[in-house]
N, C-alpha and C positions, 0 to 999 in steps of 0.2 A: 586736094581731092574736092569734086566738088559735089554741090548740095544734092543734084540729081542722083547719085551714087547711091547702089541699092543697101541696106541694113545700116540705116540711121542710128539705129536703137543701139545696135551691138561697138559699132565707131564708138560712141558717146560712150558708153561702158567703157572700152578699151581705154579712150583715153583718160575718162576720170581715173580709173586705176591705175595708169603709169602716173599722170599730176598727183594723187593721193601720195604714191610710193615715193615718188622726187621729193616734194615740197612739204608734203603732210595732209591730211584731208584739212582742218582748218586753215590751212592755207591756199587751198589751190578754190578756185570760182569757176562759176557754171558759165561766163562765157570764155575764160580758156579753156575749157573741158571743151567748149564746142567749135572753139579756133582751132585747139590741136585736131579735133575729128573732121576739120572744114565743116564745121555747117554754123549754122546762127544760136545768138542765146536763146531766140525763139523757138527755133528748133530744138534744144535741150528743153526745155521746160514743156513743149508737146508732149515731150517722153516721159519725166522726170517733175515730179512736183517740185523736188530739192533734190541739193545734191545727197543727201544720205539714201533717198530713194533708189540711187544708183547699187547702191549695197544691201536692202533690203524693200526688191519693190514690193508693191501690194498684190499684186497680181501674181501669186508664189507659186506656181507650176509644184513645187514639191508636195504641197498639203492635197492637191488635188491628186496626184501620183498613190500616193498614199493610201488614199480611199481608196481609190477605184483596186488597186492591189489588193490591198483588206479585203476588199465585197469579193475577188477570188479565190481565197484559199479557202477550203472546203472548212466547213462546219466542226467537223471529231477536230479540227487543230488545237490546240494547246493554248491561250489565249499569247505566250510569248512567241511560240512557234506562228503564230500567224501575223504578232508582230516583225515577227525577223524575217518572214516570206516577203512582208509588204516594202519593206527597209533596203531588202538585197533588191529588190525589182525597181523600187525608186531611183535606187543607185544609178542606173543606166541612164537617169539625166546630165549626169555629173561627169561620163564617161570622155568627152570630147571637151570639158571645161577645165581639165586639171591645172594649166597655169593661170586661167580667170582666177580660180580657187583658190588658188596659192597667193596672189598677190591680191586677194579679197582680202581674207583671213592676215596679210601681214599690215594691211593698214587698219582691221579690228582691231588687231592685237596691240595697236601703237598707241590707240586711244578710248581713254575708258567709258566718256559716254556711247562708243560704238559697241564696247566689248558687254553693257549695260541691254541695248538694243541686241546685239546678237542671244542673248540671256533670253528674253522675253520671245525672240522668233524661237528658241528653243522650247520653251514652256507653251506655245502656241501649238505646236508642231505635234505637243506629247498631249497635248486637249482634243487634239482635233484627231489623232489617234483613240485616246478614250473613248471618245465619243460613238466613236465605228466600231470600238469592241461591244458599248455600249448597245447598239441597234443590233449586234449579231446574240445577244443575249449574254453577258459575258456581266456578271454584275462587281461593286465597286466592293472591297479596295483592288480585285484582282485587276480591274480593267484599267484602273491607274495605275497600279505598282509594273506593268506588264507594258504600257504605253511609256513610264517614266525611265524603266531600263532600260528601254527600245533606244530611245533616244539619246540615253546617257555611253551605249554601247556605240550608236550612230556617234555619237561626239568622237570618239576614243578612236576608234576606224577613222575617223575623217580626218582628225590631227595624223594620224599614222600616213595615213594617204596623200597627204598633203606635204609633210614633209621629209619623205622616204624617196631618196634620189632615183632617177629612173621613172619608169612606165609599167615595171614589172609588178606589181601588185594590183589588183583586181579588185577594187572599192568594197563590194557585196563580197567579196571573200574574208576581209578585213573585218565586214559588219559581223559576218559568221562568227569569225573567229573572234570576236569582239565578247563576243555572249557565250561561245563556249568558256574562255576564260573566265567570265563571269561566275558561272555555274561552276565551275571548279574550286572558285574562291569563295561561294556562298558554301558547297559540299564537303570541301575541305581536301581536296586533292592535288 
């Protein structure tokens, strides 16, 4: 393949993620990550400060998803009901990535300074939630305890999603049901 080839960015994903899964992330380097994609180590590092950035870039499209979801669920919501609006709507990024996802999450899982760093993009994730429950008036502990379940429900759905064989499950259906369960085992039902 060569370097003029449109979607640089998503190559270089693809293949750090098959190298990570073969070899191991410690072992596999940013210019085979960018031999397997045809392009230059130059060309990885354009993209990619490091290779860990391959697995959590800076530039998180989720946290922005997020917000902008929050800022539309009307005001009367429930400060968890408009976490869970914002959660099932972000889902739709994730919708055409289920096997990126999948073989993301297996080479996390392989190694614990990654499963460390996936930790802290989780605790970012449920700040940056607070935060925007925070600005719609929603004050603390409600707007942490409501941003922390959010996320902690989003975990639980995603594990599910990820590795429940098939296409047949529906991410933002999962997140729902993620929280109704909740609320049952907080309620007692």
């Amino acid at each position: 393949m060569g370097r003029w080839k449109p979607d640089a960015r998503g190559r270089l994903e693809q293949a750090a993620l098959e190298l990570y899964g073969e070899r191991g992330f410690e072992q596999a380097t940013a210019k085979e990550i960018a031999e397997r994609a045809g392009l230059t180590e130059r060309t990885f590092f354009r993209h990619f400060a490091d290779k860990r950035e391959v697995l959590f870039p800076h530039a998180n499209p989720l946290h922005e998803s997020l917000v902008t979801a929050l800022d539309t669920v009307p005001d009367a919501a429930a400060p968890i009901e408009a976490v869970a609006a914002a959660l099932e709507s972000a889902c739709a990024l994730f919708t055409e990535r289920r096997e990126l996802a999948r073989q993301r999450q297996a080479v996390i899982a392989a190694n614990t300074e990654l499963q460390e760093r996936e930790l802290i993009k989780l605790a970012s994730l449920a700040s940056t939630l607070a935060e925007a429950l925070r600005r719609r008036g929603v004050t603390d502990p409600a707007a942490i305890l409501a941003a922390e379940v959010g996320i902690a429900a989003f975990k639980v759905a995603f594990g599910r999603w990820i590795s429940e064989p098939g296409d047949q499950q529906d991410l933002s259906h999962l997140v729902r049901e993620s929280l109704e369960e909740l609320k049952a085992v907080i309620i007692g039902k």
